[in-house]
C-alpha positions as CSV (number, residue, x, y, z in Angstrom):
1,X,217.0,144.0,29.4
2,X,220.1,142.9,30.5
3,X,222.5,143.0,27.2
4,X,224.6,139.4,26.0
5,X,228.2,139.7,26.2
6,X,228.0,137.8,23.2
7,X,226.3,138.9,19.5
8,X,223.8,137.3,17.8
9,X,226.1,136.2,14.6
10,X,228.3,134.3,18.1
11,X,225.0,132.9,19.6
12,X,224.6,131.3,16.2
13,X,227.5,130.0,15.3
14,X,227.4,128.3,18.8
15,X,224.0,127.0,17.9
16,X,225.4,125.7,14.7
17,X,228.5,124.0,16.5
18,X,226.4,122.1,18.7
19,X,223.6,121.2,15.7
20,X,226.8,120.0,13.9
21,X,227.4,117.7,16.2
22,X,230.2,118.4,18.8
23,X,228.1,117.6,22.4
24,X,226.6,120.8,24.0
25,X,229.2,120.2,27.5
26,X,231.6,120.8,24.8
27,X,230.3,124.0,23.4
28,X,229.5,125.8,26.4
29,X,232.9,125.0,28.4
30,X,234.8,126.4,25.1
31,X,232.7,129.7,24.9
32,X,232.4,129.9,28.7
33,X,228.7,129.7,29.4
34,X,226.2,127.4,30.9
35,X,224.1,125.0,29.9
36,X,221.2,126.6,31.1
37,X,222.3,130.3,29.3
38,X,223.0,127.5,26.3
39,X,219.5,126.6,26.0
40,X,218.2,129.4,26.6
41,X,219.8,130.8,23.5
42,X,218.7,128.1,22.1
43,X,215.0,128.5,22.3
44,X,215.4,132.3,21.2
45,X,218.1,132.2,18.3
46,X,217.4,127.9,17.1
47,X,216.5,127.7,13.5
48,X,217.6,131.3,12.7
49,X,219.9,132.4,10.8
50,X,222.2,135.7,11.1
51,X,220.3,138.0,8.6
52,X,217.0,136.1,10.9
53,X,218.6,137.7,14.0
54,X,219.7,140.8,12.7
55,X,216.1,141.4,11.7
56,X,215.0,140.4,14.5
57,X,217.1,142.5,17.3
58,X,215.7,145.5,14.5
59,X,212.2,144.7,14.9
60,X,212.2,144.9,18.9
61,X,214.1,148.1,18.5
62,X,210.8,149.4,16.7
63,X,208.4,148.1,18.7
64,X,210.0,149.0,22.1
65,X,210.0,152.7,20.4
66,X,206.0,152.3,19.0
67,X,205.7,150.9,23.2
68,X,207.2,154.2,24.2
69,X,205.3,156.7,21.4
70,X,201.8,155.1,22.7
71,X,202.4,156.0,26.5
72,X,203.3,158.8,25.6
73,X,200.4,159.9,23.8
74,X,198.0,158.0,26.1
75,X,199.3,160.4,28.7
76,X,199.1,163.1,26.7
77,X,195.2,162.1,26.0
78,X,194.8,161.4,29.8
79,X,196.1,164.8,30.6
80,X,193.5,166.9,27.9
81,X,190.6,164.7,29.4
82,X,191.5,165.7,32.8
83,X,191.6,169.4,32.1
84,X,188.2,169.3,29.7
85,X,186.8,168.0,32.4
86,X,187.5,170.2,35.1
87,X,184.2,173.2,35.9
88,X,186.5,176.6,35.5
């Protein structure tokens, strides 16, 4: 995944800008991104707040590790299978 030249405290306090009231055009020409990167932020970071985020980014750390320690021992299982099952 591709990382945000931007952190999630900045994302927010973009989010909160714009939920403020100042117009979106507005928000994205003064931080220097598009409207489309605008809303995408919006539907991942709207409604949270930083300690939300910071939880969150922490959370998908652990999970894409617990992704990476399941492979792993699925291959691992796949392997012994393969080599109980051979005739010797």
């Amino acid at each position: 995944m591709n990382r945000s030249r931007f952190t999630e405290e900045q994302i927010i306090g973009m989010l909160k800008e714009q939920e403020a009231g100042r117009a979106t055009a507005d928000v994205c020409r003064k931080h220097g991104v598009s409207t489309a990167t605008f809303y995408k932020y919006k539907a991942r970071f709207g409604g949270l707040e930083v300690s939300d985020a910071r939880r969150l980014r922490a959370l998908e750390d652990e999970n894409s590790k617990l992704k990476k320690l399941l492979a792993e021992a699925m291959l691992d299982n796949a392997i012994l299978k393969d080599v109980a099952s051979r005739k010797w």
